[in-house]
PyMOL commands that place a pseudoatom at each C-alpha (Angstrom):
pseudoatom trace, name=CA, resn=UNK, resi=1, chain=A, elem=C, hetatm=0, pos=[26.837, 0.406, 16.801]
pseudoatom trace, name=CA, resn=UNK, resi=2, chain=A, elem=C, hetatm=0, pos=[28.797, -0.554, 13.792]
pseudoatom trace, name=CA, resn=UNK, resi=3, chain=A, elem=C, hetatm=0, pos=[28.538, 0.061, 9.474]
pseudoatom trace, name=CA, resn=UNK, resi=4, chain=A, elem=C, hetatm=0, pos=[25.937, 3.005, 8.411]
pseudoatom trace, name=CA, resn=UNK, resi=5, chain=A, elem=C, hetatm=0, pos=[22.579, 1.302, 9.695]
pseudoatom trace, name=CA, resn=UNK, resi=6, chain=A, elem=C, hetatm=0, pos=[21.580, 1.413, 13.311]
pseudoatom trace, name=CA, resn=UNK, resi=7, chain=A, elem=C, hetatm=0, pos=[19.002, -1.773, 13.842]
pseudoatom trace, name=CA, resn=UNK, resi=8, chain=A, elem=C, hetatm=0, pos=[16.984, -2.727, 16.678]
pseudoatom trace, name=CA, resn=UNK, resi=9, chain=A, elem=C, hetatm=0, pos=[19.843, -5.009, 17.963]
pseudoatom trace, name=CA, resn=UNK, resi=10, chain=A, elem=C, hetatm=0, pos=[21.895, -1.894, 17.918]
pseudoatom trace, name=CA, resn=UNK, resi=11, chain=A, elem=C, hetatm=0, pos=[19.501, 0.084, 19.969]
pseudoatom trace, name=CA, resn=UNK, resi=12, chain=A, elem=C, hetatm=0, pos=[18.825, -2.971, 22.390]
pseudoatom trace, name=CA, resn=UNK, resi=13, chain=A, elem=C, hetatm=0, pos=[22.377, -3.676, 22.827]
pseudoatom trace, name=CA, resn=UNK, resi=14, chain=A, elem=C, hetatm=0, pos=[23.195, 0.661, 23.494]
pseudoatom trace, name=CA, resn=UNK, resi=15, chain=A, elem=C, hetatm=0, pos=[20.066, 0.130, 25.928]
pseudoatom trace, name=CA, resn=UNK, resi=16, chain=A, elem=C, hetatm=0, pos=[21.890, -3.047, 27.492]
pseudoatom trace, name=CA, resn=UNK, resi=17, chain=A, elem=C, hetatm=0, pos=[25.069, -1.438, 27.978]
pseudoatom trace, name=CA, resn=UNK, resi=18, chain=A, elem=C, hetatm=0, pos=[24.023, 2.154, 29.247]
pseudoatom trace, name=CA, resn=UNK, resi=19, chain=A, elem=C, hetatm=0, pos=[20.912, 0.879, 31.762]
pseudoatom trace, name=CA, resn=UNK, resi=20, chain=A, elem=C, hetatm=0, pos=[22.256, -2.500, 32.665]
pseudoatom trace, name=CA, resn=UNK, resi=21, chain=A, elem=C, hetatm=0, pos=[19.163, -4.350, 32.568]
pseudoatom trace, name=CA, resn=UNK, resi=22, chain=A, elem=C, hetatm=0, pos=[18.998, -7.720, 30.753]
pseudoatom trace, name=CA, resn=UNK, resi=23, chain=A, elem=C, hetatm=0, pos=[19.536, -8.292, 27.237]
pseudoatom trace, name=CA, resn=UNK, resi=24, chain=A, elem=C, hetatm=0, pos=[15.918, -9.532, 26.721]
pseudoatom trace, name=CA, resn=UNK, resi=25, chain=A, elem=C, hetatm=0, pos=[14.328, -6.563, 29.092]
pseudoatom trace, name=CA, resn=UNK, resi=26, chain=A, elem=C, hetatm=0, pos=[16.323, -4.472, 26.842]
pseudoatom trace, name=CA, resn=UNK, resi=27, chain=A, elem=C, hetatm=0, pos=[15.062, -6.076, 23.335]
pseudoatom trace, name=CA, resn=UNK, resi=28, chain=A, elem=C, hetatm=0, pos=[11.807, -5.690, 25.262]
pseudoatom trace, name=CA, resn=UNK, resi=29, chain=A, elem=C, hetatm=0, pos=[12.191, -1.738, 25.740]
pseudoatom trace, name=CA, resn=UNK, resi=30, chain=A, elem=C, hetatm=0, pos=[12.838, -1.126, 22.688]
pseudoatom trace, name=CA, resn=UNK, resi=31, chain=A, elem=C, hetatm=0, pos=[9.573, -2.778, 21.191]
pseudoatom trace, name=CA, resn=UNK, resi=32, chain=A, elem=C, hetatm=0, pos=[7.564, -1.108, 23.488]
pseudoatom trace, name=CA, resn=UNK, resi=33, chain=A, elem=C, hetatm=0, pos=[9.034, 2.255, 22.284]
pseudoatom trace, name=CA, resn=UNK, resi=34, chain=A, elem=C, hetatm=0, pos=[9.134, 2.085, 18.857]
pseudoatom trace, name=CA, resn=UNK, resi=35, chain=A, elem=C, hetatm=0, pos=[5.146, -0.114, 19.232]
pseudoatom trace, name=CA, resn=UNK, resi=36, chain=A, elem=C, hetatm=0, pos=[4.184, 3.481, 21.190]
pseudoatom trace, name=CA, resn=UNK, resi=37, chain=A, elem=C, hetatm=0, pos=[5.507, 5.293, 18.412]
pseudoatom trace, name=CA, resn=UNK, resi=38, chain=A, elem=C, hetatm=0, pos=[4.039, 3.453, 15.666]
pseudoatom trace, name=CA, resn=UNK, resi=39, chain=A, elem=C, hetatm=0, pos=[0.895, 3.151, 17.459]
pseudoatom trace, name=CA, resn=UNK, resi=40, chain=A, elem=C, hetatm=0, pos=[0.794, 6.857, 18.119]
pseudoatom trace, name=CA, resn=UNK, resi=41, chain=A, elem=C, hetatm=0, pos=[1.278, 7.461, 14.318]
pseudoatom trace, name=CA, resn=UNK, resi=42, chain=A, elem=C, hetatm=0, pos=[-1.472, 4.954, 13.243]
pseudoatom trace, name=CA, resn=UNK, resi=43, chain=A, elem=C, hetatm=0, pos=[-4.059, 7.031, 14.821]
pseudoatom trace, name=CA, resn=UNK, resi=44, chain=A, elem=C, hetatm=0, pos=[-2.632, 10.276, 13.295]
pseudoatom trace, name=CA, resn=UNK, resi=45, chain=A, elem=C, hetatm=0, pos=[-1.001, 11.939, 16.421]
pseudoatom trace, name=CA, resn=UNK, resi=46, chain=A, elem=C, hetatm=0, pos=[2.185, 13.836, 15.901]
pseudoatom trace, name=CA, resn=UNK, resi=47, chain=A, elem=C, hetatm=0, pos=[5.054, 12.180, 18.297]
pseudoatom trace, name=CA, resn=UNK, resi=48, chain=A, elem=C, hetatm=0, pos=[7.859, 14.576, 19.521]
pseudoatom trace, name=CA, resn=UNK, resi=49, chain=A, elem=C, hetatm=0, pos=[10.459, 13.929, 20.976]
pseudoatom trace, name=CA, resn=UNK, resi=50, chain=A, elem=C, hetatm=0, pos=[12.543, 16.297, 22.541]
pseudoatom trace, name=CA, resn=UNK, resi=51, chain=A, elem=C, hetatm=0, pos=[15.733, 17.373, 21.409]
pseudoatom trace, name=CA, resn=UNK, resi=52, chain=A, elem=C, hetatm=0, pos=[15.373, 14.848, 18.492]
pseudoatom trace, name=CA, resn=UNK, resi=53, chain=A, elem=C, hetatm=0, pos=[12.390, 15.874, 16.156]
pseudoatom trace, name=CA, resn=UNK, resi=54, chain=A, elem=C, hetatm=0, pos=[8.717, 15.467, 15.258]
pseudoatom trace, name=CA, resn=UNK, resi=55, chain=A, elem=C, hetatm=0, pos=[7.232, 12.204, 13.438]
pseudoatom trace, name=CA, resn=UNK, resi=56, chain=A, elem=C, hetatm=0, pos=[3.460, 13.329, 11.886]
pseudoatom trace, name=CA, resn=UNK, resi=57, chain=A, elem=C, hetatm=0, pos=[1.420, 11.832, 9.147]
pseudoatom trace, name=CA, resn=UNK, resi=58, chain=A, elem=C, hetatm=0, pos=[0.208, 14.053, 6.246]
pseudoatom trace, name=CA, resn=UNK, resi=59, chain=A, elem=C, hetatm=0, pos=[-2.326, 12.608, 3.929]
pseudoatom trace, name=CA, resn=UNK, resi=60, chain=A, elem=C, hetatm=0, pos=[-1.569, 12.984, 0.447]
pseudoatom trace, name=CA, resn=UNK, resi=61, chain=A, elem=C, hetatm=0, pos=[-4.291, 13.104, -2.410]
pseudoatom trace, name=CA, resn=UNK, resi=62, chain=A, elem=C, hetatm=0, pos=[-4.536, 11.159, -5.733]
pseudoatom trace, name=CA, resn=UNK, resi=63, chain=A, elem=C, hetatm=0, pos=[-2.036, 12.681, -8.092]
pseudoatom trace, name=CA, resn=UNK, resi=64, chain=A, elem=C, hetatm=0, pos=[-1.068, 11.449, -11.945]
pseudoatom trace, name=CA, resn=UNK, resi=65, chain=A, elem=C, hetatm=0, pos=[2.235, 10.226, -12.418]
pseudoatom trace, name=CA, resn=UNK, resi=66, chain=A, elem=C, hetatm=0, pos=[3.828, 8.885, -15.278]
pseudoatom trace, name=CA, resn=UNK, resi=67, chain=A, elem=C, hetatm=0, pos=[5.556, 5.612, -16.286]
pseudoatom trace, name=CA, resn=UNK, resi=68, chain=A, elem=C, hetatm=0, pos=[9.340, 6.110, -16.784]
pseudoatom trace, name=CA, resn=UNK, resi=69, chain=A, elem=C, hetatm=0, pos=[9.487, 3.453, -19.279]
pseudoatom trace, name=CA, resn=UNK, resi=70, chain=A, elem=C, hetatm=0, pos=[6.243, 3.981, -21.666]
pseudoatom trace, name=CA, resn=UNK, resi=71, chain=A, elem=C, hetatm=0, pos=[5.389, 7.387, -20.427]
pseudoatom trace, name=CA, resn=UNK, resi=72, chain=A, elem=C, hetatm=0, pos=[2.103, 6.297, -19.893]
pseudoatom trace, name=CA, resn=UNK, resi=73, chain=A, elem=C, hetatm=0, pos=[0.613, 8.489, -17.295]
pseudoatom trace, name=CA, resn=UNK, resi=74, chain=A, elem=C, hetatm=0, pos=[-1.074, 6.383, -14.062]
pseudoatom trace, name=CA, resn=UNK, resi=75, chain=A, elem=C, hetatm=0, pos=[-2.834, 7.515, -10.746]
pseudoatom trace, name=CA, resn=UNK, resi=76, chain=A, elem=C, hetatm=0, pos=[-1.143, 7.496, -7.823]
pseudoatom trace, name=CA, resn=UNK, resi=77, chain=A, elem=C, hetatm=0, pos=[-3.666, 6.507, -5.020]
pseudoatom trace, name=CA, resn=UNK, resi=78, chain=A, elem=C, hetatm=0, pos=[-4.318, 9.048, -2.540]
pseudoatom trace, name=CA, resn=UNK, resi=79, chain=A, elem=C, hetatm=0, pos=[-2.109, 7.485, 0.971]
pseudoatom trace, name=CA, resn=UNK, resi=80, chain=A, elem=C, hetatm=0, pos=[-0.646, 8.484, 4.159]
pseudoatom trace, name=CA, resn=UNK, resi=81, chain=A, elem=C, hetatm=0, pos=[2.668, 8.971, 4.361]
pseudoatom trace, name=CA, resn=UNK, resi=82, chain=A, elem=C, hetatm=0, pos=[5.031, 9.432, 7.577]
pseudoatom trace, name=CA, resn=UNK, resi=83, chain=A, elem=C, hetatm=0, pos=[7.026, 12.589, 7.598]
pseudoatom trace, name=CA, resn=UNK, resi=84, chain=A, elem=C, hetatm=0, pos=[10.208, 13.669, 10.462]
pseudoatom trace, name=CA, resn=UNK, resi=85, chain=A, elem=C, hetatm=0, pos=[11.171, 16.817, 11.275]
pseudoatom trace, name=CA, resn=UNK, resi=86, chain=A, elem=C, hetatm=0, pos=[14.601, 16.984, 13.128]
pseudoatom trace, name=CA, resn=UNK, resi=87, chain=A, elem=C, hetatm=0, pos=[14.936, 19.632, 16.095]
pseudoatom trace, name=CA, resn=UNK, resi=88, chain=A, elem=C, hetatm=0, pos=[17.345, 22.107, 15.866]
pseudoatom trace, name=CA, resn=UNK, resi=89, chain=A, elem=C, hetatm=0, pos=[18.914, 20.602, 18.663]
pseudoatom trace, name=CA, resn=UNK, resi=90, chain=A, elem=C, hetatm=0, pos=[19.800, 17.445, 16.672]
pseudoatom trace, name=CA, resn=UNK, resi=91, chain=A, elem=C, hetatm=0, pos=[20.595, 19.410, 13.360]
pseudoatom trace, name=CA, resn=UNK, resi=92, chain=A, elem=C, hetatm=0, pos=[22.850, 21.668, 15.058]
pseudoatom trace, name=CA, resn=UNK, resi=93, chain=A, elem=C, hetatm=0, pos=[24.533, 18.269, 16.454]
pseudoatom trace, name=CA, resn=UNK, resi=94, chain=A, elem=C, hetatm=0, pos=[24.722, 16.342, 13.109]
pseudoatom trace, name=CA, resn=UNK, resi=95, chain=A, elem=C, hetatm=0, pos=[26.296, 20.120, 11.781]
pseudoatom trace, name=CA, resn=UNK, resi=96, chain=A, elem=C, hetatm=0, pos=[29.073, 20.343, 14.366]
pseudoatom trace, name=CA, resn=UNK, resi=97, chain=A, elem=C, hetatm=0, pos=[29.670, 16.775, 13.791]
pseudoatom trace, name=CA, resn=UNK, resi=98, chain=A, elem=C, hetatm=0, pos=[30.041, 17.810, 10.476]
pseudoatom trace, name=CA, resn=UNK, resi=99, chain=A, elem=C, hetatm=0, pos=[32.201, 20.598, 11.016]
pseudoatom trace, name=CA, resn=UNK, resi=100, chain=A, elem=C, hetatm=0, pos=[34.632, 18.779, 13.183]
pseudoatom trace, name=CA, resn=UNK, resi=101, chain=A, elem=C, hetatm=0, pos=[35.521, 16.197, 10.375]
pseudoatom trace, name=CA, resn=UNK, resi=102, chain=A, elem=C, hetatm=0, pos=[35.891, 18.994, 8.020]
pseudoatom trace, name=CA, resn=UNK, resi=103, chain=A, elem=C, hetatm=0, pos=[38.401, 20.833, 10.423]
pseudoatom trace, name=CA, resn=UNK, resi=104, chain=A, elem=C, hetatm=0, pos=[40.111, 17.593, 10.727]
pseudoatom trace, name=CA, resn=UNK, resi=105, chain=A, elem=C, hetatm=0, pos=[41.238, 16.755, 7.046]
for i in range(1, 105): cmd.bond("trace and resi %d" % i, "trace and resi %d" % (i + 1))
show_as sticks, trace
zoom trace
């Protein structure tokens, strides 16, 4: 997994090369996965997954907002929106992560 951005090819190749089935069974894996997810989410159940965090939907109502350029104020439609909640598992991770580069400058 190179750069900043982890893709799906990412994620099928990590598959690839830590279960050792085919590239294409792989590819396949991961669609299924992330179809579950989104699937899941779709019908407004809350996915968890453990030791990495909590995707939910929250419904948000009509609100006013306002133009940046004119300042003219416009609704904002009322939506669902997709929300994550990391697990303290994975925050404590990305922090001693953090702390480790720190210590090392």
């Amino acid at each position: 997994m190179t750069g900043n951005t982890v893709t799906r090819a990412d994620l099928t190749d990590a598959v690839y090369r830590a279960v050792g089935i085919s590239r294409n069974e792989s590819a396949a894996f991961v669609e299924r996965v992330l179809e579950e997810v989104a699937a899941s989410l779709e019908q407004g159940d809350t996915v968890k997954i453990s030791s990495f965090g909590t995707f939910s939907v929250r419904d948000k109502k009509l609100r006013m907002g306002r133009n940046p350029k004119t300042g003219e104020e416009v609704p904002i439609a009322p939506r669902r929106v997709v929300t994550f909640r990391a697990s303290h598992v994975l925050k404590d991770r990305i922090n001693d992560g953090h702390r480790k580069s720190d210590a090392a400058e």
